[in-house]
C-alpha positions in Angstrom: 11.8 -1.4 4.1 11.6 1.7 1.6 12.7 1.9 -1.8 13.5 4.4 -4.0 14.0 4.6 -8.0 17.1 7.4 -7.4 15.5 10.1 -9.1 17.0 13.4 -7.8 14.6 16.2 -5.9 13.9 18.9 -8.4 14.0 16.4 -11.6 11.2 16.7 -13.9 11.2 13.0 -13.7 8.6 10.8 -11.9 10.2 8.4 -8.6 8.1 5.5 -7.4 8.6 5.2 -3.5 8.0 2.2 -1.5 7.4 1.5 1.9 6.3 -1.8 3.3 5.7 -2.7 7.0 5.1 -6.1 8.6 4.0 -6.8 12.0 2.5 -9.7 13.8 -0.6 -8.2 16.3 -1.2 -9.3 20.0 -3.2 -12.1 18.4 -1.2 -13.7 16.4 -2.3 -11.4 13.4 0.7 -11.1 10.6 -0.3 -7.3 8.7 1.7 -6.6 6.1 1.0 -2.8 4.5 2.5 -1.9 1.6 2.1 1.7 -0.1 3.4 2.7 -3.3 3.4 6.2 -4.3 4.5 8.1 -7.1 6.0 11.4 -6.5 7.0 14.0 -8.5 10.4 15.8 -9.0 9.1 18.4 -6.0 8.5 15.7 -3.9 4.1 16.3 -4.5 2.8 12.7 -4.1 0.6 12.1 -7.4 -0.7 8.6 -6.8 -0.9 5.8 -4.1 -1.3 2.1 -4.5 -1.7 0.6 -1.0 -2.1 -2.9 -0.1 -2.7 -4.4 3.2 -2.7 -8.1 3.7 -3.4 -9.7 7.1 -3.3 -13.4 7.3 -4.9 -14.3 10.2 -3.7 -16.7 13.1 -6.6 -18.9 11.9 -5.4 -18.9 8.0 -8.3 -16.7 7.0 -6.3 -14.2 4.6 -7.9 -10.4 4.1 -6.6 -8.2 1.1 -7.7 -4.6 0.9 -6.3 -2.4 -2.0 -6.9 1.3 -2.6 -5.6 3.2 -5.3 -5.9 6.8 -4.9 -5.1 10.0 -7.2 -4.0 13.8 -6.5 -7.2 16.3 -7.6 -6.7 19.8 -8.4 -7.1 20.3 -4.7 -4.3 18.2 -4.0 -5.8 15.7 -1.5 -5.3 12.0 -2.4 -8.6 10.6 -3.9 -9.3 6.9 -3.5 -10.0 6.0 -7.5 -10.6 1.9 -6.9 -10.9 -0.1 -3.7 -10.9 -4.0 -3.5 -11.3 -6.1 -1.2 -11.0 -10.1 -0.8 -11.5 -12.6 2.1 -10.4 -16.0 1.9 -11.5 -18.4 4.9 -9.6 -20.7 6.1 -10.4 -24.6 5.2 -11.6 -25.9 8.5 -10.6 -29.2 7.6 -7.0 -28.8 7.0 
C-alpha cells in the first residue's frame, strides 16, 4: 500500500509518502516494513521513518525503527535507531 498527502511535484510544499509491505516468510515469519518519508516539492527525500515489525511464528515480536535525515551530502543519515524484542510466554 502507498500513500500520498496530494501535494503537486514542483510545490514548495512538504508530501509525506507511505509505503508499507507485509509478507509471511517460508517460516511462518509475518514482516511487516513500513517506511515513511518526507519529500520535498522536487521529489528530494528529506527524512525517513522506517519500521519493521516481524512477529514470529513462535509469538516472539521484534521491532526495529530507524529514523534517518538528508546531510548536505544528500545521503540519508540514520539519526535514532531502536530496537525491541518481546518473547513469547512459553506458557500460554
Amino acid at each position: 500500500m502507498s500513500e500520498t498527502n496530494g501535494t503537486k511535484p514542483g510545490d514548495d510544499e512538504l508530501d509525506l509518502v507511505e509505503i508499507e509491505v507485509e509478507v509471511i516468510d517460508d517460516d511462518g515469519n509475518l514482516i511487516d516494513d513500513d517506511v515513511v518519508a518526507l519529500v520535498d516539492g522536487e521529489g528530494h527525500v528529506l527524512a525517513t521513518d522506517e519500521t519493521v515489525t516481524i512477529v514470529g511464528a513462535d509469538g516472539t515480536v521484534v521491532v526495529d525503527e530507524t529514523l534517518a535525515v538528508t546531510g548536505e551530502d544528500g545521503e540519508l543519515h540514520v539519526v535514532e535507531e531502536d530496537l525491541e524484542v518481546l518473547e513469547a510466554d512459553d506458557e500460554a
